[in-house]
C-alpha positions, 0 to 999 in steps of 0.5 A: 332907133331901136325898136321896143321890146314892150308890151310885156305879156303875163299868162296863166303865170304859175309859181309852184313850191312847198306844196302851193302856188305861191304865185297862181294864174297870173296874167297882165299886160304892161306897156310903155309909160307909166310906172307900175308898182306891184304892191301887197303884202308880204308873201303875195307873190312880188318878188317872185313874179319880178323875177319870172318878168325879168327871167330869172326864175322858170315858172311852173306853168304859163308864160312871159313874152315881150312883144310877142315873143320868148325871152332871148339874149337880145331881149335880156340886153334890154332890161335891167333889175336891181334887187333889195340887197344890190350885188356888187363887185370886189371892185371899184365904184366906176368899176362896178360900172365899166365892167358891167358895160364891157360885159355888152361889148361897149368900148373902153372910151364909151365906157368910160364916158358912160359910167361917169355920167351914171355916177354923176346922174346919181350923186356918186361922182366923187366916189369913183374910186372908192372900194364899192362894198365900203358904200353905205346901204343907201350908197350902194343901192344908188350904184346898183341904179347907175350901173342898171342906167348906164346900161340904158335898159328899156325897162328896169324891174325893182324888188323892193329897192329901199326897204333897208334904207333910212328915210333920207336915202330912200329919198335919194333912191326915190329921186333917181328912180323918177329921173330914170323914168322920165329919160324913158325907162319903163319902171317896175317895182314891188314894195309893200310900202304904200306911202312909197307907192303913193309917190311913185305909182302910176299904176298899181297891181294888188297881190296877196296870196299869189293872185292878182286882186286889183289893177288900175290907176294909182288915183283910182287904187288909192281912192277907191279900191275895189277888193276888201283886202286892198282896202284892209291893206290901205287901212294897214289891218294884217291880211292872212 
């Protein structure tokens, strides 16, 4: 059994660019379990601090470790991101999939095997063969999230990941994001949409403007929030 890279650790995280911090003095810690959602406005620092998580981005100051220690390719093997706009491979559906389970060293039979039962998971089954870039948005996206689960990550971070789709492939998108979760995949997730965090969220953390507002419960967030802006922003008022 392979042991867990999580607790993910968050400290004085800072994210500096056109003359501010656009994520400033940041610090969290996420274990296994429940499904975080980072929640704010636009421009409150989200995207920004999933990307520094998954190790995407270099912070300007502060640190993300994993179980004590600094991200490194093993670590990186255990953790997956699927983005607003899923990037997807001149190739095909399954393809998309098995290319990125050789890139792990996975042989070609259980490659094959693992691909198809992603497809399957998500609905995708039938479209195996089909060129993926003639998916439809919401299509796309549920590849994006076969291909992250057929890689079995220990924690997938997601930006956003319905915010082009119509309500019924939202729905879908919803649906396999709570299968993922309850197969044991830690779930991070921005999105600005608080009727989706309200379905999905275990546990919310409020950003604007770079800081970290609020963190706790979902129950307890939307119930009662402690900071005025979090409850402007449930009221749906503008936050500047």
């Amino acid at each position: 059994m392979k042991q867990s890279i999580l607790p993910l650790s968050v400290e004085n995280l800072v994210y500096h660019a056109d003359r501010s911090n656009l994520v400033d003095d940041l610090n969290f810690k996420l274990e296994t379990g429940p499904r975080t959602i980072l929640l704010g406005p636009n421009g409150a620092g989200k995207s920004l601090t999933l990307r520094m998580c998954h190790g995407l981005l270099q912070p300007t100051s502060g640190a993300v470790s994993w179980r004590g220690r600094n991200a490194s390719n093993d670590l990186l093997r255990e953790q997956a991101m699927v983005f607003q706009r899923p990037v997807l491979l001149r190739r095909s559906v399954i393809g998309n999939i098995t290319y990125a389970l050789a890139l792990r060293g996975i042989n070609r039979t259980h490659r094959t095997r693992r691909a198809v039962e992603a497809l399957d998971r998500t609905g995708l089954g039938a479209m195996a063969q089909r060129a993926a870039r003639r998916l439809s948005a919401g299509e796309q996206q549920r590849l994006a999230l076969a291909r992250a689960w057929a890689l079995t990550p220990q924690i997938l971070f997601l930006d956003e990941p319905t915010a082009n789709l119509d309500p019924a492939a939202t729905r879908q998108v919803e649906d396999i994001i709570s299968a993922m979760h309850l197969a044991g995949t830690k779930i991070v997730m921005t999105t600005h949409d608080i009727a989706q965090a309200r379905r999905l969220a275990d546990e919310v953390l409020f950003l604007h403007h770079g800081q970290l507002l609020e963190r706790s419960t979902a129950e307890h967030f939307f119930n009662e929030p402690r900071s005025e802006e979090a409850r402007a922003f449930l009221k749906g008022e503008l936050l500047w």
